[in-house]
NUSE-461363 format. One record per residue: z, x, y of N, C-alpha, C in turn; residue in three letters; residue number from 1. Coordinates in nm, 2 decimals. Layout:
% NUSE-461363
<pt><n_up>Z</n_up><n_east>X</n_east><n_north>Y</n_north><ca_up>Z</ca_up><ca_east>X</ca_east><ca_north>Y</ca_north><c_up>Z</c_up><c_east>X</c_east><c_north>Y</c_north><r>ALA</r><k>NUM</k></pt>
...
END
This chain:
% NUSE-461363
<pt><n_up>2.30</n_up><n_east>-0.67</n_east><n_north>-0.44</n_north><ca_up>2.15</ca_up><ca_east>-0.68</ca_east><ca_north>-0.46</ca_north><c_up>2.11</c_up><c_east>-0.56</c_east><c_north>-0.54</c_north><r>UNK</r><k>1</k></pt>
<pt><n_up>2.05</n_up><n_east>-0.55</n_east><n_north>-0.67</n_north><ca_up>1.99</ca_up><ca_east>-0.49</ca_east><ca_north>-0.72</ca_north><c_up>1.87</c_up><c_east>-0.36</c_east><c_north>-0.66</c_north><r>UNK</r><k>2</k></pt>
<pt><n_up>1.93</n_up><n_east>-0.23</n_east><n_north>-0.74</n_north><ca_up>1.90</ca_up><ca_east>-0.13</ca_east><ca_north>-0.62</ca_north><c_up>1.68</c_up><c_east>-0.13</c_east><c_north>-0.62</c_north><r>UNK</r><k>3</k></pt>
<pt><n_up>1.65</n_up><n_east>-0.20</n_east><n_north>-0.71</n_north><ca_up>1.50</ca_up><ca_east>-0.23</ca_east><ca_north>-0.74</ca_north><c_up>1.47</c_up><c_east>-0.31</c_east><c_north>-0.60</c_north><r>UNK</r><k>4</k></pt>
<pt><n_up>1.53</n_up><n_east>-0.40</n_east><n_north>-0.63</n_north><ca_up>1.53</ca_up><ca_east>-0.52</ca_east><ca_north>-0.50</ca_north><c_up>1.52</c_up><c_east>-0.45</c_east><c_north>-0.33</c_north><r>UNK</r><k>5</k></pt>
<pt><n_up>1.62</n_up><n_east>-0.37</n_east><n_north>-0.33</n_north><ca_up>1.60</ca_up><ca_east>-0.29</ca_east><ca_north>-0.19</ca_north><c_up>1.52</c_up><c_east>-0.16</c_east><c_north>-0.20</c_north><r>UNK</r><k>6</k></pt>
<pt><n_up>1.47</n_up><n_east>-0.12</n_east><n_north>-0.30</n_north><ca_up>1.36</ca_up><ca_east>-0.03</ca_east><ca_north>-0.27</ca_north><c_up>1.22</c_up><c_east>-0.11</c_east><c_north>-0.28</c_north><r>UNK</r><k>7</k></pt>
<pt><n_up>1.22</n_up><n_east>-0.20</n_east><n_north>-0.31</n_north><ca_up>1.07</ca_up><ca_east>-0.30</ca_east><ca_north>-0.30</ca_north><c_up>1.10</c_up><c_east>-0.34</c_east><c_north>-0.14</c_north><r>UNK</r><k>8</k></pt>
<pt><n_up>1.16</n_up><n_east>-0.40</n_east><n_north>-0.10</n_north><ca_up>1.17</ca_up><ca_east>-0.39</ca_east><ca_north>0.03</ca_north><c_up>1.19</c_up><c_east>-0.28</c_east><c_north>0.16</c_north><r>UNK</r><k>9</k></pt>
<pt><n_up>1.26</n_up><n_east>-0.16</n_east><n_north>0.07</n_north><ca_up>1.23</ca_up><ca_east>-0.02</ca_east><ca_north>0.17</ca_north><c_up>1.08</c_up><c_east>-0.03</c_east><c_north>0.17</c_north><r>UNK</r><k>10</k></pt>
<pt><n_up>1.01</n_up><n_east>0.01</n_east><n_north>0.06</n_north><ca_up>0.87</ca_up><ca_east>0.01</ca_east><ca_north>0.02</ca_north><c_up>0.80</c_up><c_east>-0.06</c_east><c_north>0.07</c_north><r>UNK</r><k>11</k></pt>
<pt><n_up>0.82</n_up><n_east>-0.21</n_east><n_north>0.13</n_north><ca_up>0.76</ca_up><ca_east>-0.27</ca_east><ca_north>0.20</ca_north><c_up>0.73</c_up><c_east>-0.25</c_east><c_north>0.34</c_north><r>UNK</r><k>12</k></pt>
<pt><n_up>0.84</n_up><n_east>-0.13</n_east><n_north>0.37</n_north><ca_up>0.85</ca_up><ca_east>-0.12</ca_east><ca_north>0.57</ca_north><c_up>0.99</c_up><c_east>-0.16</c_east><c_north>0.59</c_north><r>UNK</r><k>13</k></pt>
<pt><n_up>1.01</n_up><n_east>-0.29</n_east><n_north>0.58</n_north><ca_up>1.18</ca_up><ca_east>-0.31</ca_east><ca_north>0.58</ca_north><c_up>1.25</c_up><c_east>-0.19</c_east><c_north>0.63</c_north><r>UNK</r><k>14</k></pt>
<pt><n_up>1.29</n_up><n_east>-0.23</n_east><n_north>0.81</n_north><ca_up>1.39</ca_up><ca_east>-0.19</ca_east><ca_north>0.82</ca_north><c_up>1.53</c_up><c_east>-0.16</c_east><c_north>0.82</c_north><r>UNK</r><k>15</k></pt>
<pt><n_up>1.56</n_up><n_east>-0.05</n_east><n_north>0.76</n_north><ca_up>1.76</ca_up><ca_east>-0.02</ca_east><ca_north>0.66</ca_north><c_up>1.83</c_up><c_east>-0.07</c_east><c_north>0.74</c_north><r>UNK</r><k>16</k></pt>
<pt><n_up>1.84</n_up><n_east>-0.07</n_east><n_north>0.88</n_north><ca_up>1.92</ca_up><ca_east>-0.14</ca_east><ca_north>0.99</ca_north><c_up>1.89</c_up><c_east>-0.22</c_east><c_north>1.07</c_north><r>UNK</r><k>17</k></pt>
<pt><n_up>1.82</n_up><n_east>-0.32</n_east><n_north>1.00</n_north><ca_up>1.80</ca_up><ca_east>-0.42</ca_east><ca_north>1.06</ca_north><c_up>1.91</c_up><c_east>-0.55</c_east><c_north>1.07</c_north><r>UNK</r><k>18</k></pt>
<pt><n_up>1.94</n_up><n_east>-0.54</n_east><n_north>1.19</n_north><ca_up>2.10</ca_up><ca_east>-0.68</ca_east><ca_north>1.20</ca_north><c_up>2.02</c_up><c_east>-0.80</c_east><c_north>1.18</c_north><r>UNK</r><k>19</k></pt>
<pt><n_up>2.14</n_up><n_east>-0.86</n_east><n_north>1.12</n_north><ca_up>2.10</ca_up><ca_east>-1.03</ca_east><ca_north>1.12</ca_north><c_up>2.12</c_up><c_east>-1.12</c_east><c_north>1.24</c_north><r>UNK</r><k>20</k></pt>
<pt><n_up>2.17</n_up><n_east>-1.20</n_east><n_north>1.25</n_north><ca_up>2.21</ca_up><ca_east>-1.26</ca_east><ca_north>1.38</ca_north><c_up>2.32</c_up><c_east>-1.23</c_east><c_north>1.41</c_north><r>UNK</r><k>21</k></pt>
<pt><n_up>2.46</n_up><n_east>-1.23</n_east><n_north>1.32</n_north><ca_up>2.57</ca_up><ca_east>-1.16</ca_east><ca_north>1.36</ca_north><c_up>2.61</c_up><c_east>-0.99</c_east><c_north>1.40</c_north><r>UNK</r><k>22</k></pt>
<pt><n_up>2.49</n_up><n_east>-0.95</n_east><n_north>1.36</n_north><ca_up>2.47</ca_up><ca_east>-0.81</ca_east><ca_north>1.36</ca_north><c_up>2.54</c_up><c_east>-0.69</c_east><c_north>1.24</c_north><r>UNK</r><k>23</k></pt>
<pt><n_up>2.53</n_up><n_east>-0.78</n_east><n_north>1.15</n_north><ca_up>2.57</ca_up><ca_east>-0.70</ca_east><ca_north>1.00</ca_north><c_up>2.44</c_up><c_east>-0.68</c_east><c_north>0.96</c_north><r>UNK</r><k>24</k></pt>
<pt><n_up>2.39</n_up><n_east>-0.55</n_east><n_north>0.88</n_north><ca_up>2.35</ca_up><ca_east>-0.45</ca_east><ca_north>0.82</ca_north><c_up>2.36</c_up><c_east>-0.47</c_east><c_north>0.65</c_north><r>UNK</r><k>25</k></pt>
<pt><n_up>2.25</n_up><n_east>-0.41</n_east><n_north>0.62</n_north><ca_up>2.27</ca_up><ca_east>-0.47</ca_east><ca_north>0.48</ca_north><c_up>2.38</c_up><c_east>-0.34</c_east><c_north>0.41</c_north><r>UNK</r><k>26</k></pt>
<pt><n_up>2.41</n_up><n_east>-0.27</n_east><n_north>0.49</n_north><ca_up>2.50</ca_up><ca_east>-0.19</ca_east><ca_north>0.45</ca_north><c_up>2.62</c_up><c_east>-0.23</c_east><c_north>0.49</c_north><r>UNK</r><k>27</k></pt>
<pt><n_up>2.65</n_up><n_east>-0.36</n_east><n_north>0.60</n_north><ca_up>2.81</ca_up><ca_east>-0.38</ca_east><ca_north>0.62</ca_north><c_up>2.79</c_up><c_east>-0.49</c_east><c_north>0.50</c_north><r>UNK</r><k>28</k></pt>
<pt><n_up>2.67</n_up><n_east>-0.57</n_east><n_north>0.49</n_north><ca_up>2.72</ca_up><ca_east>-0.69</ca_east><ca_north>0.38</ca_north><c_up>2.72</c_up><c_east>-0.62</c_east><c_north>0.29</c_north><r>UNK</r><k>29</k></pt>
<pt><n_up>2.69</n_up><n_east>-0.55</n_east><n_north>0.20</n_north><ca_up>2.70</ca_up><ca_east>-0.47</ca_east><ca_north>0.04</ca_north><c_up>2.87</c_up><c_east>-0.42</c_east><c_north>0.06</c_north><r>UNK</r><k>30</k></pt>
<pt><n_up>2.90</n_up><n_east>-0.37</n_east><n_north>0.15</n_north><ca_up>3.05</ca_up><ca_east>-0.31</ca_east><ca_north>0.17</ca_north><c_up>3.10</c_up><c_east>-0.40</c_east><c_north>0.18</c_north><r>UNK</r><k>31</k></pt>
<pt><n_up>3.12</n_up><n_east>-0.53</n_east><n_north>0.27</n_north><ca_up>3.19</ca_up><ca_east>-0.68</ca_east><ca_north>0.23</ca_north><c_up>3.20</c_up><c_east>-0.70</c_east><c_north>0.09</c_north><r>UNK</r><k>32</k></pt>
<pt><n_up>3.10</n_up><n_east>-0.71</n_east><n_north>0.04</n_north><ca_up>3.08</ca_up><ca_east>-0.78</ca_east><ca_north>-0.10</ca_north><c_up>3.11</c_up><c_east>-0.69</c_east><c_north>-0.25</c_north><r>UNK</r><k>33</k></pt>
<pt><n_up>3.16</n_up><n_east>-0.58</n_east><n_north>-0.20</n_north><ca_up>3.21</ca_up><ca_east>-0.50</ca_east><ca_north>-0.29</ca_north><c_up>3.06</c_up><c_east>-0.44</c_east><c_north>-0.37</c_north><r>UNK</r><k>34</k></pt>
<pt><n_up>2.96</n_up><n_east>-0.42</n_east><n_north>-0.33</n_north><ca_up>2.84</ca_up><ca_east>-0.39</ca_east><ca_north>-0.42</ca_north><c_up>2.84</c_up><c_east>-0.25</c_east><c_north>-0.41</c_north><r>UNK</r><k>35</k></pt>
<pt><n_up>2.95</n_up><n_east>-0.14</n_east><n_north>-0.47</n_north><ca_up>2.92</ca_up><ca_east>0.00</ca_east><ca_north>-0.46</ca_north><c_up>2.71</c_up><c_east>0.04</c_east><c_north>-0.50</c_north><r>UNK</r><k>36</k></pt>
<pt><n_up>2.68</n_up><n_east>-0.01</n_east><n_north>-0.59</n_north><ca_up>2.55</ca_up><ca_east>0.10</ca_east><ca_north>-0.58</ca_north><c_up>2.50</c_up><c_east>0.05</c_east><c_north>-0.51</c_north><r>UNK</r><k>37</k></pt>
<pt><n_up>2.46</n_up><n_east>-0.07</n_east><n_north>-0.44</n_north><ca_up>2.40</ca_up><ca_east>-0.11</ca_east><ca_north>-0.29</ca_north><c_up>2.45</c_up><c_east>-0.03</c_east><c_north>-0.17</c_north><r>UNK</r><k>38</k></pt>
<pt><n_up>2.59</n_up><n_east>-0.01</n_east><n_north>-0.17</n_north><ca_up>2.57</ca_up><ca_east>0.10</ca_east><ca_north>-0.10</ca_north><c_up>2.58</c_up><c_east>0.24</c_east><c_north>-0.06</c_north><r>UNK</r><k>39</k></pt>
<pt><n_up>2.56</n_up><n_east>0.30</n_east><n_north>-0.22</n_north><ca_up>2.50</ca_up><ca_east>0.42</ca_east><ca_north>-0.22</ca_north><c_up>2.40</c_up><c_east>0.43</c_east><c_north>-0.19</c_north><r>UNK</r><k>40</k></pt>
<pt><n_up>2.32</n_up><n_east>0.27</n_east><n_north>-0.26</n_north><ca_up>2.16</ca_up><ca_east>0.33</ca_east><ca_north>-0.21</ca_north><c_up>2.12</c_up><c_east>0.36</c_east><c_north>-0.10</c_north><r>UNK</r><k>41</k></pt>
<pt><n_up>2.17</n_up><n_east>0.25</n_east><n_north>-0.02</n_north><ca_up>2.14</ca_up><ca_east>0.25</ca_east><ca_north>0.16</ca_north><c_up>2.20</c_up><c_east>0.36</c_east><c_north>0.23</c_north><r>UNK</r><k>42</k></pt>
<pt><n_up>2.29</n_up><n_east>0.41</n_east><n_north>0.19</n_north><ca_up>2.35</ca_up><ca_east>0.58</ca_east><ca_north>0.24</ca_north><c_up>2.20</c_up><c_east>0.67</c_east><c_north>0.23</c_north><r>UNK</r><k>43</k></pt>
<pt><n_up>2.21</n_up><n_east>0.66</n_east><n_north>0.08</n_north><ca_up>2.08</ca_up><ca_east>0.79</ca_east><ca_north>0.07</ca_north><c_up>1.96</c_up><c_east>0.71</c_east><c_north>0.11</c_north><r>UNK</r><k>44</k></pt>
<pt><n_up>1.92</n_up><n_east>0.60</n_east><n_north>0.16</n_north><ca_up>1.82</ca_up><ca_east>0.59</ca_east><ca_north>0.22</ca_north><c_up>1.83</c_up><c_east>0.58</c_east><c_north>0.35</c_north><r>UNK</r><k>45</k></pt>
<pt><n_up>1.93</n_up><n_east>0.61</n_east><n_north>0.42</n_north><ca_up>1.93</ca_up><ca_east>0.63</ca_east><ca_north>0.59</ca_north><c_up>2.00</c_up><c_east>0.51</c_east><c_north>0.65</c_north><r>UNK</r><k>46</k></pt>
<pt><n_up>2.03</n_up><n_east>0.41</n_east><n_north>0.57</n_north><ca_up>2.13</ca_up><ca_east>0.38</ca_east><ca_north>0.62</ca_north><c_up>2.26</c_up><c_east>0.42</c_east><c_north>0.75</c_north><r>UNK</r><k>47</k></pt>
<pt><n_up>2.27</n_up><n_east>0.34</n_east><n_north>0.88</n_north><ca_up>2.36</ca_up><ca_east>0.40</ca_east><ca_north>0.97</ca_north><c_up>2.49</c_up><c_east>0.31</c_east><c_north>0.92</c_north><r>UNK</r><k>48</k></pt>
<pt><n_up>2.57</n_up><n_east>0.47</n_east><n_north>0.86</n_north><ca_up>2.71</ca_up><ca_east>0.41</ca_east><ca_north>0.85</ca_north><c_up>2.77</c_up><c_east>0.37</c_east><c_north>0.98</c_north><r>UNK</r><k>49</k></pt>
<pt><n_up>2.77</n_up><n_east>0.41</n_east><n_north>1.09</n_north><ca_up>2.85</ca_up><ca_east>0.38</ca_east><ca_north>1.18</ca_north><c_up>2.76</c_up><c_east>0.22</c_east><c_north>1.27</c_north><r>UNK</r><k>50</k></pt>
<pt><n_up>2.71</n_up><n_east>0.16</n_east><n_north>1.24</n_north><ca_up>2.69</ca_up><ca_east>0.03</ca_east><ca_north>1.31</ca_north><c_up>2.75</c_up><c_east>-0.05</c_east><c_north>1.32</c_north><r>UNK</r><k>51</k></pt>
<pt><n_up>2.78</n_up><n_east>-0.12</n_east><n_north>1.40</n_north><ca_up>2.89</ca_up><ca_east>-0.26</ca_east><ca_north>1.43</ca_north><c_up>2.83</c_up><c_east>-0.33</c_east><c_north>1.46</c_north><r>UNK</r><k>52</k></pt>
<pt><n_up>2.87</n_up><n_east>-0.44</n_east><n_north>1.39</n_north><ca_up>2.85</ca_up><ca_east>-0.60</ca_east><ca_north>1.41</ca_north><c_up>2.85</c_up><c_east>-0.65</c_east><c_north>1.56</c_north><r>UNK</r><k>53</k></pt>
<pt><n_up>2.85</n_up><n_east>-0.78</n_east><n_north>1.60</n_north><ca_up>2.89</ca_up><ca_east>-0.82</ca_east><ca_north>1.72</ca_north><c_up>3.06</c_up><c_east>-0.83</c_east><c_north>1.72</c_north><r>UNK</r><k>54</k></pt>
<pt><n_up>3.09</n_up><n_east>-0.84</n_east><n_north>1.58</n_north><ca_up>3.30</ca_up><ca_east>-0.87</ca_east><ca_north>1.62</ca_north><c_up>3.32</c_up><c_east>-0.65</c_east><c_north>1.63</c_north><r>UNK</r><k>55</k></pt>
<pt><n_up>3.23</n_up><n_east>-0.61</n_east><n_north>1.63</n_north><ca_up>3.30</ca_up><ca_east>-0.45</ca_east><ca_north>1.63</ca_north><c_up>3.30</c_up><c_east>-0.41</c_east><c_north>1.53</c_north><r>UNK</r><k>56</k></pt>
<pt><n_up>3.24</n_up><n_east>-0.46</n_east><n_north>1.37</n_north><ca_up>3.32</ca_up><ca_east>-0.41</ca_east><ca_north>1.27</ca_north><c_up>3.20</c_up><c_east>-0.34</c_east><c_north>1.19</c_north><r>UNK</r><k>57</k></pt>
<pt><n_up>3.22</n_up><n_east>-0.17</n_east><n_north>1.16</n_north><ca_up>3.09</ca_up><ca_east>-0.12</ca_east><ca_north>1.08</ca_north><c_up>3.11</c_up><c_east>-0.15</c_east><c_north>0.94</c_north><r>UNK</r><k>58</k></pt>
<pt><n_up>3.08</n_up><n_east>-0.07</n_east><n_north>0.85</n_north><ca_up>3.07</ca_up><ca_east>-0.10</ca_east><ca_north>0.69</ca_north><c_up>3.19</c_up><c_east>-0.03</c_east><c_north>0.65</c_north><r>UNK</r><k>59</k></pt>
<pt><n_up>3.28</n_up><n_east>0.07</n_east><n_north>0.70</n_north><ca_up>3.38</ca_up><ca_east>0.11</ca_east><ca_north>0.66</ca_north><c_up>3.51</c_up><c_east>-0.01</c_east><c_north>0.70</c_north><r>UNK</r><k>60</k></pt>
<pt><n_up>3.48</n_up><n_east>-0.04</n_east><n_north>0.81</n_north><ca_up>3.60</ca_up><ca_east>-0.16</ca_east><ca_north>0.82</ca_north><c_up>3.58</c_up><c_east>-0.26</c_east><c_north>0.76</c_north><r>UNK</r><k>61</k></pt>
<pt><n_up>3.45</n_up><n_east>-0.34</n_east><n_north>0.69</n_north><ca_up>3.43</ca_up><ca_east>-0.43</ca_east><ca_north>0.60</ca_north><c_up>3.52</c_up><c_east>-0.39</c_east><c_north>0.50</c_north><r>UNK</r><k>62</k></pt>
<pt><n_up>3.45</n_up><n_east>-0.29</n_east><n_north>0.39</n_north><ca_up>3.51</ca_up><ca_east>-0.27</ca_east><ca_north>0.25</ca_north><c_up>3.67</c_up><c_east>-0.26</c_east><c_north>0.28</c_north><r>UNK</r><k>63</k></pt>
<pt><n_up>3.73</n_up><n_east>-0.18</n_east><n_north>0.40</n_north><ca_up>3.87</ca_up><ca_east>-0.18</ca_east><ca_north>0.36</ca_north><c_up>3.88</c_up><c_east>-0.37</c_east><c_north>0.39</c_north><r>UNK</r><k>64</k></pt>
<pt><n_up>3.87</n_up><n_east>-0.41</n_east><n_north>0.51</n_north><ca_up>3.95</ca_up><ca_east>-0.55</ca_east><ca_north>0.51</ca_north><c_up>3.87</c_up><c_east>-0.63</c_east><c_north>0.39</c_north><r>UNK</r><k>65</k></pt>
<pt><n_up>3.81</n_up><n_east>-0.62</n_east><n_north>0.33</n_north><ca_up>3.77</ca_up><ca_east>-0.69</ca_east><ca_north>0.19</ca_north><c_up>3.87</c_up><c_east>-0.62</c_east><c_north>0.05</c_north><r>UNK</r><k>66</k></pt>
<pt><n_up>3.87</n_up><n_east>-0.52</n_east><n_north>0.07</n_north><ca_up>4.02</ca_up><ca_east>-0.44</ca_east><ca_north>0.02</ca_north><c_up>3.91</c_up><c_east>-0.39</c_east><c_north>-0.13</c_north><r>UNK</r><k>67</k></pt>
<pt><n_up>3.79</n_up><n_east>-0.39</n_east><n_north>-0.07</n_north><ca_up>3.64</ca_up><ca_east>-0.28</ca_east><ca_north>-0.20</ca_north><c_up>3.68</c_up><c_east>-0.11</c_east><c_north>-0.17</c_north><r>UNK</r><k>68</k></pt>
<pt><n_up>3.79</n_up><n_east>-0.15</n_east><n_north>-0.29</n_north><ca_up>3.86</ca_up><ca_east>0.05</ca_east><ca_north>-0.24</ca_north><c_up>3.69</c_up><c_east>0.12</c_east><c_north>-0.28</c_north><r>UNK</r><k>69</k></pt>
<pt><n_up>3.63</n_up><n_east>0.10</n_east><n_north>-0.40</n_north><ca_up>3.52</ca_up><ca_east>0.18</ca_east><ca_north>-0.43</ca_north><c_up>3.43</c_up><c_east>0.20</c_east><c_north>-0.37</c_north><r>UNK</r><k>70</k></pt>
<pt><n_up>3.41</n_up><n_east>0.14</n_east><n_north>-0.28</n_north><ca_up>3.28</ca_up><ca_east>0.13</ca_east><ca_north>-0.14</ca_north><c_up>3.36</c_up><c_east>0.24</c_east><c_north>-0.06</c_north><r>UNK</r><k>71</k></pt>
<pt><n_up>3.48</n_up><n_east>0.20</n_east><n_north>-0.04</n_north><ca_up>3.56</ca_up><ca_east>0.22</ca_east><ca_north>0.04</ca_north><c_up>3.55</c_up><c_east>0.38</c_east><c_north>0.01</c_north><r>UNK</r><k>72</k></pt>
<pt><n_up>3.53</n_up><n_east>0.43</n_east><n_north>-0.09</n_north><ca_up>3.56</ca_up><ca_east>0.57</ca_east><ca_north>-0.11</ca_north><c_up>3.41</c_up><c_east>0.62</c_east><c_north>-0.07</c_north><r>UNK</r><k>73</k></pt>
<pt><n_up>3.27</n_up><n_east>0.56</n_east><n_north>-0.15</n_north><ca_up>3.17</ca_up><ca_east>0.61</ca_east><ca_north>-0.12</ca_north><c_up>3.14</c_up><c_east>0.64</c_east><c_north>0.02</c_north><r>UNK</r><k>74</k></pt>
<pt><n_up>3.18</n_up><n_east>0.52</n_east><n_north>0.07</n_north><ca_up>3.18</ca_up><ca_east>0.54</ca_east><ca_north>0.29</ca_north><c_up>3.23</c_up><c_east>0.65</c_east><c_north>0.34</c_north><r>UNK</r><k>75</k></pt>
<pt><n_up>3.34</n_up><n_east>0.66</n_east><n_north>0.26</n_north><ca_up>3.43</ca_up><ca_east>0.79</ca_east><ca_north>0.31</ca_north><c_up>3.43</c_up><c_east>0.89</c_east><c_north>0.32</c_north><r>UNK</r><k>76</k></pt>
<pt><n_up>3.33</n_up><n_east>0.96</n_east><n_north>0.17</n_north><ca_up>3.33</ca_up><ca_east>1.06</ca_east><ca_north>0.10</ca_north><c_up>3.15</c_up><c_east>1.12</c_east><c_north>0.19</c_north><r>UNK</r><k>77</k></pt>
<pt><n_up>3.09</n_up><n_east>1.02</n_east><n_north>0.28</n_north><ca_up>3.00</ca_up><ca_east>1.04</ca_east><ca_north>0.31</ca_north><c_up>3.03</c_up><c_east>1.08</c_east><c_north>0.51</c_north><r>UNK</r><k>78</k></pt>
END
């Protein structure tokens, strides 16, 4: 998602950690889906790296089992 897109929605109130029904985070989907600046942006915007889904799984175990080494580093390095 385009990092415009999630700041009109920060901007809106939108909350960064707000789960879906499975309980992914728009920071575990960006990490699934290999979108490095989606989730830089949600880091620097408060994004909780450590949140788990309902199967257990936060945004660092997304990117690796999706095999998004470059998420994978930004998660890391944070």
């Amino acid at each position: 998602m385009p990092q415009s897109s999630l700041q009109l929605l920060l901007d809106a109130g939108a909350d960064i950690n707000l789960p879906d029904n499975d309980g992914d985070t728009a920071l575990i989907v960006a990490a699934s889906r290999g979108d490095e600046e989606a989730v830089s942006f949600l880091l620097d915007s408060g994004a909780d790296i450590m949140h788990s889904n309902k199967n257990g799984m936060n945004a660092l175990q997304a990117a690796l089992e999706n095999e998004n080494d470059e998420c994978l580093k930004v998660l890391v390095d944070r």
